[in-house]
C-alpha positions in Angstrom: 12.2 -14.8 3.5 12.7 -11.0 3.7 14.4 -9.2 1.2 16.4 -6.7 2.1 17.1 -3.3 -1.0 19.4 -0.7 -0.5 17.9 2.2 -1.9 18.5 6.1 -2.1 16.2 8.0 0.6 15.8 11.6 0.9 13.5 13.5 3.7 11.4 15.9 1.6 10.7 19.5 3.4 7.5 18.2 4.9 9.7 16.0 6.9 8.2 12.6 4.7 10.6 10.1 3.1 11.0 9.5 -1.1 13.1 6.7 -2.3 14.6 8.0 -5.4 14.7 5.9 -7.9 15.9 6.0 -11.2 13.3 6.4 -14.0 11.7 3.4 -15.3 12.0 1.6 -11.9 8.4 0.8 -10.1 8.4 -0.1 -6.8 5.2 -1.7 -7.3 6.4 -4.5 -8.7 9.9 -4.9 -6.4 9.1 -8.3 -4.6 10.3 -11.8 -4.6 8.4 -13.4 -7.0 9.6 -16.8 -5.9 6.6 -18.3 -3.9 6.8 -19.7 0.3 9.2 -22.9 -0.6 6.3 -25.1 0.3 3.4 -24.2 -2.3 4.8 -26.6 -4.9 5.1 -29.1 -2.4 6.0 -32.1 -4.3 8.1 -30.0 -6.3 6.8 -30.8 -9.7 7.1 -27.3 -11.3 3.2 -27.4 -10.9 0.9 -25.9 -8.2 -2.1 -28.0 -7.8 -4.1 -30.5 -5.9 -1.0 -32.9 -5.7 0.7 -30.3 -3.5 -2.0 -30.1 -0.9 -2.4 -34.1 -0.8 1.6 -34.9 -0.2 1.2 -32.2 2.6 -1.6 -33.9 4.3 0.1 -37.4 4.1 3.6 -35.6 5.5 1.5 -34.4 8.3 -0.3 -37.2 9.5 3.3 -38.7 9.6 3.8 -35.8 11.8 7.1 -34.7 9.7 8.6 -32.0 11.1 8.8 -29.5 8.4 4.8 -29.7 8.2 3.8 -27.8 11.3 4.0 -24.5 9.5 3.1 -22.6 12.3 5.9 -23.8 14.6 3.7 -24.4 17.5 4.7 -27.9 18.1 1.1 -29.6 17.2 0.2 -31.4 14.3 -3.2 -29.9 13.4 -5.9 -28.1 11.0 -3.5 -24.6 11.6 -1.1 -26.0 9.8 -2.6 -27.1 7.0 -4.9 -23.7 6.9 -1.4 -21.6 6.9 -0.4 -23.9 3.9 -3.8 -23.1 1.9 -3.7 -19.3 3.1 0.3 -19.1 2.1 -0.5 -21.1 -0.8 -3.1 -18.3 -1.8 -0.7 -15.6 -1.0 1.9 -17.2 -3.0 -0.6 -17.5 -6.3 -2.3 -14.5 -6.1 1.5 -12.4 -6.0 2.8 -14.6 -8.9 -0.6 -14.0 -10.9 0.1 -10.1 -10.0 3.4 -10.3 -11.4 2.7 -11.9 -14.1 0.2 -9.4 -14.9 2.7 -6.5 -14.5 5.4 -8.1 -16.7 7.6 -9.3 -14.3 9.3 -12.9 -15.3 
């Protein structure tokens, strides 16, 4: 899901943008630290192997919430987009984590 900020934008004399921010506020670390709704798939409060198992099961059911990619087939690109999302999703909440953000 995209997040949407409002934030103050001036256009600097060299025609570039600055968002102005008060002090104290990084933008490195603006983001939305929940991960894609799917990585803790079996919704345990735990990422790990379990996840990726109740995915494949759902899948070779053919459920309709497991082909991620939308493309109306039930095959290895969905279960790639989970382990790629799933990557994503880890590597931003280990980032976060490592910046301070709880």
């Amino acid at each position: 899901m995209p997040l949407k900020f409002d934030l103050p934008i001036e256009q600097t004399s060299n025609g570039e943008f600055e968002i102005q921010t008060p002090p104290g506020v990084s933008l490195n670390v603006m983001a939305n630290v929940d991960p894609a709704w799917f990585v803790d798939y079996d919704e345990n409060g735990a990422i790990d192997a379990t996840d990726r198992n109740s995915i494949i099961l759902d899948h070779a059911l053919q459920r309709s919430w497991t082909d991620l990619n939308g493309d109306g087939l039930f095959n290895s690109a969905d279960l790639q987009r989970f382990d790629g999302d799933s990557a994503k999703a880890i590597a931003r909440l280990a980032y976060l984590v490592a910046q301070g953000v709880q």
